[in-house]
N, C-alpha and C positions, 0 to 999 in steps of 0.2 A: 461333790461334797454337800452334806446336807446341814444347816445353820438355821437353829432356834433362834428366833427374831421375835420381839415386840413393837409393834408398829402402830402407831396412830394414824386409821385410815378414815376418810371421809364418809359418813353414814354410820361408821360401824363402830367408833370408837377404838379405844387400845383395847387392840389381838394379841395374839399368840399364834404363832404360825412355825410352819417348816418348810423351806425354801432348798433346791437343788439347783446349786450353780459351782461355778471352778473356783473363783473364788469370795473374799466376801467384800469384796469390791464391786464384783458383778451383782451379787444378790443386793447390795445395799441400790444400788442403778436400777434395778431391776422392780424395785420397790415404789423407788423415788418417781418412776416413768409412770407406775401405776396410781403416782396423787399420796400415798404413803408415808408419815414421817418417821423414818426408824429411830425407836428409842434403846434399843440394845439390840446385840446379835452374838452370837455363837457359836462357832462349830461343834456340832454335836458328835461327841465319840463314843456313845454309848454302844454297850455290845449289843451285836447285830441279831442273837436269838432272842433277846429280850425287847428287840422291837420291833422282831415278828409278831411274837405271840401279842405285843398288846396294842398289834395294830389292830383299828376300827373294821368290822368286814360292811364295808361303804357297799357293795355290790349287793350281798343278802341284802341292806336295811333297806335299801332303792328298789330290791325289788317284793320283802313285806309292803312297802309303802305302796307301791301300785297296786298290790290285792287287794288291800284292805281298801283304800280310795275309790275300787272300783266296786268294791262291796257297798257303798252305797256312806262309808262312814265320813267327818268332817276331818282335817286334817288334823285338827288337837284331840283327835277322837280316838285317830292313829299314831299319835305320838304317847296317848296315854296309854293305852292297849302295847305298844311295843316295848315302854316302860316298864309295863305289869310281866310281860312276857320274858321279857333278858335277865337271865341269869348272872352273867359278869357284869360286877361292880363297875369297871372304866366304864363299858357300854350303858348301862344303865344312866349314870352320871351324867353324860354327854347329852345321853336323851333328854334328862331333866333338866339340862341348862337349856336347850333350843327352849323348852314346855313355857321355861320360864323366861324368856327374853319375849317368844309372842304374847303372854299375858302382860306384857310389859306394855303391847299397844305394838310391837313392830312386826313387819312381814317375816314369814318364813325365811325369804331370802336375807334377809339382814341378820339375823338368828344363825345362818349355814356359814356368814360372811364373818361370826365373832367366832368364829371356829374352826378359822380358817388350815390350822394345823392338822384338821380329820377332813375338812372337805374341800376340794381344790375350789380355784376361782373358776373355772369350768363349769364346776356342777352347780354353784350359787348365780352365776349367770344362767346359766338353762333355766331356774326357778325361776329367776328371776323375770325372766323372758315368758315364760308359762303365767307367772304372776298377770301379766297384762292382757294375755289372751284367752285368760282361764279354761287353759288345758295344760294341768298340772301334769297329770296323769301320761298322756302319750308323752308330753317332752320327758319326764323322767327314762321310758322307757325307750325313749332317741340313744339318754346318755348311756344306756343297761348298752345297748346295742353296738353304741362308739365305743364302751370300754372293753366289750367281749374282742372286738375289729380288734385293738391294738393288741389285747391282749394273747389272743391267735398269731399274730404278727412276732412277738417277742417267743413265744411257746416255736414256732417255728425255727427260727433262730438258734433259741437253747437245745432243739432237741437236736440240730444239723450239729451242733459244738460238742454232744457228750462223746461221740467214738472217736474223735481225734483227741480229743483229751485223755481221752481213757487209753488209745495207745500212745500220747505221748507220756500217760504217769508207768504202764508198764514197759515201755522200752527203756526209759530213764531208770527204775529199778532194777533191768535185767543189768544195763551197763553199770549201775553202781554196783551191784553184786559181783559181774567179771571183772573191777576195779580194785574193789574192797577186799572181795575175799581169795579168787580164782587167782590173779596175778600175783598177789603177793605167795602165796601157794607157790607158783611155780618159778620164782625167784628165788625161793630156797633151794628148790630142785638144782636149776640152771647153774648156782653159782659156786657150786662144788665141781662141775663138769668139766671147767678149765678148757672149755670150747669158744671157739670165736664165735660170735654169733654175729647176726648180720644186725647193720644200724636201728631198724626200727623197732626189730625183738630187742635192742639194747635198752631204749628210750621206754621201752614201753613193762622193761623187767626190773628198771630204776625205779621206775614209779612202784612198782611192786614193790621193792624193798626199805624205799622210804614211808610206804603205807606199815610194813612192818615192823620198822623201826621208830615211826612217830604217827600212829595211827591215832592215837587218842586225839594230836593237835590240829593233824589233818581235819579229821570230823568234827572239832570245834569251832574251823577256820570256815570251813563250809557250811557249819549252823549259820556264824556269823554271818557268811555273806547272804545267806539266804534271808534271816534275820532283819538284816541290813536292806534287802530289796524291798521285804514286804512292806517294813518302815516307810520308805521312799515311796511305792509306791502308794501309800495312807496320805503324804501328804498333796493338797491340793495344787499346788505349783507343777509336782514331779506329773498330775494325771492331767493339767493344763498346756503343757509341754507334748505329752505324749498325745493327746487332742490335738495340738495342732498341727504332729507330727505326721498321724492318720490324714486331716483334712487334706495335708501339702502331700499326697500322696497321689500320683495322680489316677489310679483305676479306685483305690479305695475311700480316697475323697470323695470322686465322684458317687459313691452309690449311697456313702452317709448323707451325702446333700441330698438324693433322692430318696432315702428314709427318713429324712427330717421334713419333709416338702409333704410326704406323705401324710404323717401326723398331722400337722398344720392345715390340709386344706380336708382333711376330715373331722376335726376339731372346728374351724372356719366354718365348712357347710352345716355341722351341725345346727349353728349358733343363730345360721343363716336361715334356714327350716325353720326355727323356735321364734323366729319374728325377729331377731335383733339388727339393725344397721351396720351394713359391712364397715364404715367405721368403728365404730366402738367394738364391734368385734373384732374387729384383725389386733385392735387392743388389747382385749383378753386372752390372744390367743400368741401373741408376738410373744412371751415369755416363754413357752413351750420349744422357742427357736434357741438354737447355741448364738455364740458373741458373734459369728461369721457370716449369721444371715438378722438377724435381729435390726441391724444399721436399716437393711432392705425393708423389712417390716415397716419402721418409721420414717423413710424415703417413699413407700408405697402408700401410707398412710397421707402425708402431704400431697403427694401428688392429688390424691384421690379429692382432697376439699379443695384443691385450685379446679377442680371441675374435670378432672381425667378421666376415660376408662376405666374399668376395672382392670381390663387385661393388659393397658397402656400401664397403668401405675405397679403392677405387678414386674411388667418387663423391666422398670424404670430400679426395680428393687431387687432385680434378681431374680426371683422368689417361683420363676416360670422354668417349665422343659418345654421343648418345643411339642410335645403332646398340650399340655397342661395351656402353652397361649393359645391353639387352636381350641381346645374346650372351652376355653375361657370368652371365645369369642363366641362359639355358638351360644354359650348363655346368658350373652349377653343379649343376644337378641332374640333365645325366646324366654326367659326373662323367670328362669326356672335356676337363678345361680349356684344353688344351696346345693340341691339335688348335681348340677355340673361338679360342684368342688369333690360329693361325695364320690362322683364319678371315676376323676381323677384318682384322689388317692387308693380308689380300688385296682385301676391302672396302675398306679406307683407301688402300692404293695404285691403286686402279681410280678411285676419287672424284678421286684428284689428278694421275692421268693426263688425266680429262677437264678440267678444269679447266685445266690448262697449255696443253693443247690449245683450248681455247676461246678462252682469253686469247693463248695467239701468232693466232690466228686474228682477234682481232678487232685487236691491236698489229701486225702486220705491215700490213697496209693503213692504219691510222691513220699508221704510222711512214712508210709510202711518200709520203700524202697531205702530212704534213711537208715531207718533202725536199723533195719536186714543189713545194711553194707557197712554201719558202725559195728556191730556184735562180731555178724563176720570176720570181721578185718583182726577184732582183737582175738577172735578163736586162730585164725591163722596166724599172726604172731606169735601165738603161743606156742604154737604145734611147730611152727616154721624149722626151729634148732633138732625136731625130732625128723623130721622129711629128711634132712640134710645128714644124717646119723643115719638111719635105713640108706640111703644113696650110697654114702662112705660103705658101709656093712658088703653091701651088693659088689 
């Protein structure tokens, strides 16, 4: 669920932001952990095509801004030039409020940070971090590279989900069609014939008839429920429910734990590379975690300032596979951790490529097998009372 929040954060003054969490209990925690005092919040229901189109393209401007940076220009040099350059009004606008909070006296980063609803706390930590070791330029194009990673990651995913969807929407319309229109058809037929018919051509030549005789209520009854689902599923409780349901699952739990671990310690290494203290980073980056590893996060967190390991305080939080505390040990001793996390989660998105892959591979024929013996079932049904006439005949 996604909730428009004004918050009063440290450095930055009162924002305007956009927070995803289950619900707004958690975003309001979620705030609070970051130093944040919320002064209102929101669940935002706004329709979904209206904020596509007027979302920011965060990727393009990250990667004008490293052209141009590396052309030789100053950073309010390239914010003015991309100013002159943007066609869309939002875009534009957004440019000019950063233009104008640096002439204000403040950093780039603090400017990314009152804005926080177009730029995650991700990408204003990386400036931020770039800020101190004035290499603006390669950190930007760390995060071009972290967000193409995830973004590969999720492209994979959606395109393994389109053919099972696409035959469970056409099996689902061939059977409403042998429901809706075929069966009641030959329930007309049948029930002139004054023949016994066997039980489950009967059950299934009812329903025929009550389609024909209250069809219109039928099809209102199944709007509804359908109706009624999507609703449910809109609200935040019904997809907090259903989360926790996946997690307590146990082959499926498991692999969301190692897609979230993945993100995390590629997000983490990045932050680690750009100069920042694996404290304050696993900070930054512990909001990226669901309610079920996040506790870990701030258990790891602690451990770490009583003087622990890295790979000790991660154990202590969860937050490790047993690939992930063996890397984790190697880097700690040769002292390269950034570059070990990014390691891992290349490790962990490779594990859950296969995996997806394995599982549509073994559900797309499982799923076909379905269809085939539901359609089936009800063409032989139907035909059944005429096999049993040709027999009689004979």
């Amino acid at each position: 669920m996604r909730y428009r929040v004004k918050a009063l954060r440290p450095g930055a003054g009162v924002t305007a932001l956009t927070v995803e969490a289950l619900d707004e209990a958690e975003a309001t925690a979620r705030l609070q952990h970051e130093g944040a005092q919320v002064l209102s919040i929101v669940a935002e229901r706004g329709n979904w095509l209206a904020t596509r189109r007027a979302r920011f393209p965060l990727l393009l401007f990250t990667q004008e801004l490293i052209a141009l940076l590396d052309a030789g220009l100053t950073l309010t040099e390239v914010l003015e030039t991309l100013t002159e350059k943007e066609s869309r009004p939002e875009s534009r606008q957004l440019i000019e409020r950063l233009l104008a909070t640096m002439r204000e006296g403040r950093p780039f980063s603090a400017a990314l940070a009152a804005q926080a609803e177009t730029f995650p706390p991700l990408y204003a930590a990386t400036v931020r971090a770039a800020e101190n070791t004035g290499d603006l330029s390669p950190a930007l194009a760390r995060y071009v590279g972290y967000q193409n990673q995830i973004d590969t990651v999720k492209k994979k995913v959606l395109s393994a989900s389109i053919y099972p969807l696409l035959l469970i929407s056409v099996g689902t319309l061939v059977i409403g069609f042998l429901l809706g229109y075929v069966v009641p058809r030959f329930a007309t037929v049948y029930a002139d014939s004054g023949r016994d018919l066997p039980w489950m051509s009967q059950m299934l030549l009812a329903w025929g008839e009550a389609v024909e005789a209250h069809g219109v209520w039928i099809a209102l009854g199944v709007a509804g429920a359908l109706a009624s689902l999507i609703l449910a599923l809109a609200q935040p409780a019904t997809r907090a429910a259903l989360t926790r349901l996946a997690w307590r699952t146990p082959a499926i739990g498991e692999h969301l734990r190692t897609f979230e671990l993945a993100r995390f310690y590629r997000s983490l290494g990045m932050l680690l590379v750009g100069g920042i203290p694996i404290v304050p980073a696993l900070g930054m980056v512990s909001g990226l975690l669901s309610a079920h590893l996040r506790s870990g996060a701030a258990t790891a967190m602690d451990a770490m300032r009583r003087g622990e390991t890295i790979s000790a305080a991660f154990a202590h939080g969860e937050l490790t596979t047993p690939v992930a505390a063996r890397l984790l040990r190697v880097g700690e001793k040769s002292g390269r951790m950034g570059e070990m996390m990014e390691r891992i989660a290349i490790f962990h998105d490779e594990e859950m490529a296969r995996w997806v892959d394995w599982f549509i591979r073994l559900f797309e024929p499982l799923l076909m097998v379905f269809i085939g013996l539901t359609i089936g079932l009800i063409v032989v049904l139907l035909y059944m009372p005429i096999f049993e006439l040709a027999g009689s005949i004979q």
